[in-house]
C-alpha positions in Angstrom: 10.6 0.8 -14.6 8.2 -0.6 -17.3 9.8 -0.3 -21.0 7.2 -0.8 -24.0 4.4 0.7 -25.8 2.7 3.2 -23.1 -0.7 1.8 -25.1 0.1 -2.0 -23.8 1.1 -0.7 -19.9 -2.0 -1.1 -17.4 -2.9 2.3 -15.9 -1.7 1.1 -12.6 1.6 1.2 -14.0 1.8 4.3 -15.8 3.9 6.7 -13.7 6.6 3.9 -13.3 6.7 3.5 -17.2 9.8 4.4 -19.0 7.8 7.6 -21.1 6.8 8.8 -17.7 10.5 8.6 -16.0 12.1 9.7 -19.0 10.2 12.9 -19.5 11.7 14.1 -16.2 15.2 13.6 -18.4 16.5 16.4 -20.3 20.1 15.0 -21.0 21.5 12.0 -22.1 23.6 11.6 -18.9 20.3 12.0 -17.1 18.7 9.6 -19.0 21.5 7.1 -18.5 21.8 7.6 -15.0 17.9 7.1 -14.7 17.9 3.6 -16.3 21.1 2.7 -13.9 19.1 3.9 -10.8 16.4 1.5 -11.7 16.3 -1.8 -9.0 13.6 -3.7 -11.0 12.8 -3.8 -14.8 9.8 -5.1 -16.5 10.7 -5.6 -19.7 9.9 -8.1 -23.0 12.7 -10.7 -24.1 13.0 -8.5 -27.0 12.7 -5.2 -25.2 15.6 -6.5 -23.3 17.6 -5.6 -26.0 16.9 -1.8 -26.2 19.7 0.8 -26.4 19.6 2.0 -23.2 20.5 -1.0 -21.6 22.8 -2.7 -23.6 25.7 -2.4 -21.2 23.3 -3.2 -18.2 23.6 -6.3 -16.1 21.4 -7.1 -13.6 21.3 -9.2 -10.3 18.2 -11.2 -11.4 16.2 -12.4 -14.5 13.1 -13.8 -14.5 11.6 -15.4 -17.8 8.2 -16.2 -17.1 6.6 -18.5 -20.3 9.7 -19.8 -20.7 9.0 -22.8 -22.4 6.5 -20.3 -25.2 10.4 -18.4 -26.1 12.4 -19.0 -28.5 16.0 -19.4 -27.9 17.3 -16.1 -29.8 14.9 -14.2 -27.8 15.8 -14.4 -24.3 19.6 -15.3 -25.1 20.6 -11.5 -24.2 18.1 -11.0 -20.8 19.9 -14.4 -19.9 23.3 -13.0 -20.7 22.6 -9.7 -18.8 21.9 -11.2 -15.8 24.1 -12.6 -13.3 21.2 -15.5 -12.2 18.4 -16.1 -14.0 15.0 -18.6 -13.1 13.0 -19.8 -16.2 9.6 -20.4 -15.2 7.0 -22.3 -17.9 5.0 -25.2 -18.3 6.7 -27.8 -20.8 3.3 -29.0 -21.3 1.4 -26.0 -21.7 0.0 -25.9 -25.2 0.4 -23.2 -27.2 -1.9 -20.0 -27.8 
């Protein structure tokens, strides 16, 4: 599932976006048990910390720019996750 702003997700990606999925949802068990289903989650730092999966862990987290985040950002993907692999260029300069 891809959460954000449905004008930011590439077209490829659409039908696996969370406005997509969640229209097929008409209760909020449904919804719940459609963001539990989910085995991968492509999500912002700070989409990480949307409502519907605040009591989610996952197996994996991936940070990718890792060294562009700032520390309160990706504190709770890091704590949802049971393992986590930051992935960044300490010397990459910055946009």
């Amino acid at each position: 599932m891809r959460l954000g702003s449905g004008s930011r997700i590439a077209a490829a990606v659409q039908a696996r976006s969370e406005h997509a999925l969640a229209a097929t949802c008409d209760t909020p068990d449904k919804l719940a048990a459609l963001y539990d289903s989910m085995e991968v989650v492509g999500v912002t730092c700070l989409g990480a910390a949307h409502a519907m999966l605040a009591r989610t862990t996952f197996d994996l987290c991936i940070v990718d720019e890792a060294t562009q985040v700032l520390q309160c950002t990706v504190l709770r993907p890091l704590f949802a996750a049971k393992k986590f692999v930051l992935v960044g260029d300490p010397d990459q300069l910055p946009p």
